[in-house]
N, C-alpha and C positions, 0 to 999 in steps of 0.2 A: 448540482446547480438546479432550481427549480424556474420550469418556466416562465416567461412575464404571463398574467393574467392580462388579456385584451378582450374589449367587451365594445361594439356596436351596440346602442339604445339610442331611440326616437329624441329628438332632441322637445322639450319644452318652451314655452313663451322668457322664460324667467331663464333659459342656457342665452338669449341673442348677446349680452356684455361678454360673456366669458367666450365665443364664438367671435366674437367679430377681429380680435387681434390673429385670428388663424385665416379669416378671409382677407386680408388686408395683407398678410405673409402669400397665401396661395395669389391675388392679382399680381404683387410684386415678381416673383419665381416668376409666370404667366406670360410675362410684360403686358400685363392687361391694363386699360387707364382702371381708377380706384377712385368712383365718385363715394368717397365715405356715407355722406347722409341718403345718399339712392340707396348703395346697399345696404345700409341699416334697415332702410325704410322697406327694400323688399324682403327682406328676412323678415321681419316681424311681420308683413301680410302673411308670407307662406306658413309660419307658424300659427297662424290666427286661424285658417282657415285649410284643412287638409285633403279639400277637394282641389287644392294648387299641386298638392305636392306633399313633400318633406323632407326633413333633416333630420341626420343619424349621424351621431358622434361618435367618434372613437375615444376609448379609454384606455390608458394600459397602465395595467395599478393604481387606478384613481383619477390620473393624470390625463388631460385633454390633450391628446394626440394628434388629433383629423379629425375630417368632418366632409359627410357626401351629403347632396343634395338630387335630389331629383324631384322631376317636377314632370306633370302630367300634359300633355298635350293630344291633339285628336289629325287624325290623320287617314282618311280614305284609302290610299295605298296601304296602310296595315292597319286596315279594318275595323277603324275606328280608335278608341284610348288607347295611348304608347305613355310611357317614362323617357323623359330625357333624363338620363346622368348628367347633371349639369356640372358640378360640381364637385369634384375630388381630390382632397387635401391631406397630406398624413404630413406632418414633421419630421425634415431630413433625419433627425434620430432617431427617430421610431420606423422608421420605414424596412422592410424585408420581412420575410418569414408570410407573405399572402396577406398579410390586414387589408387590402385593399379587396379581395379576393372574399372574402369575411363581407366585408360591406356590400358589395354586389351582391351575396348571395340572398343578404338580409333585403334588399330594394328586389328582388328576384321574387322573395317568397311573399311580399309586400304586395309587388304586383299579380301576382297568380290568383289571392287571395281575393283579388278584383275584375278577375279574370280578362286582364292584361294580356297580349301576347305578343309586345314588340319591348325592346329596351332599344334606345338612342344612347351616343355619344357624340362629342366633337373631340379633335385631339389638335390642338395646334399642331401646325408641319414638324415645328422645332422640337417637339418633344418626340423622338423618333423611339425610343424606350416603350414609352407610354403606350403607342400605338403596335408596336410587339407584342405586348403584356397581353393586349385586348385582343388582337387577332388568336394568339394562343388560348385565350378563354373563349373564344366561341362567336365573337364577333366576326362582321365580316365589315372590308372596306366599299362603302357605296360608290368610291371615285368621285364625288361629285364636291363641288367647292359650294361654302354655303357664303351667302352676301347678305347684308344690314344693312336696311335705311331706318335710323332712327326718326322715330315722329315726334321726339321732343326734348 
């Protein structure tokens, strides 16, 4: 039996149609609300301009699997520019064997390369998995609850 080929690449302007039915899957899992044309509309700024961030796809054999996002923020407590993982989506059939582990490593070397030295996440309470995964990779839990006022 030969392995699946799986391959994380930066995602392009011209990936956002074929991306957007995986974010739309990833808020639903989420229970996240799904304003379609917001999120369209932010994917395509972050792809436009890569001083936001970016997206890295997953492939496995061709096949759009996942898709992580991270996006740059600035933050005095670590020392100025961090990556939020904003974003991380594999397809319940694709999922095991570290793809997820694969793509952080690739947003890891992304970052260094920028000479970055914090990564963020959020993990919903409910995904109690998730945040095992992360703790075991090297993350630690900050304790603290994060709150939203939308301004618009």
């Amino acid at each position: 039996m030969t392995p699946e080929l799986s391959v994380w690449q930066h995602a392009i302007p011209d990936d956002v149609e074929e991306l957007l039915p995986l974010l739309e899957a990833f808020y639903s899992e989420e229970q996240l609300d799904h304003d379609a044309p917001s999120v369209r509309s932010a994917v395509v700024d972050l792809l436009a301009d890569p001083d936001l961030g970016g997206v890295w796809l997953l492939r496995v054999e061709g096949v759009l699997a996942g898709y992580l996002i991270a996006t740059l923020g600035f933050s005095v407590e670590f020392g100025g520019r961090y990556v939020l993982l904003d974003e991380l989506f594999i397809l319940p059939e694709f999922r095991g064997g570290g793809k997820w582990r694969q793509g952080f490593r690739e947003v890891e070397s992304w970052a260094r390369q920028r000479g970055i030295h914090a990564l963020r996440l959020e993990v919903n309470h409910h995904n109690e998995k998730a945040g095992n995964l992360y703790l075991a990779d090297g993350f630690s839990d900050d304790e603290r609850s994060i709150f939203t006022k939308r301004l618009g």
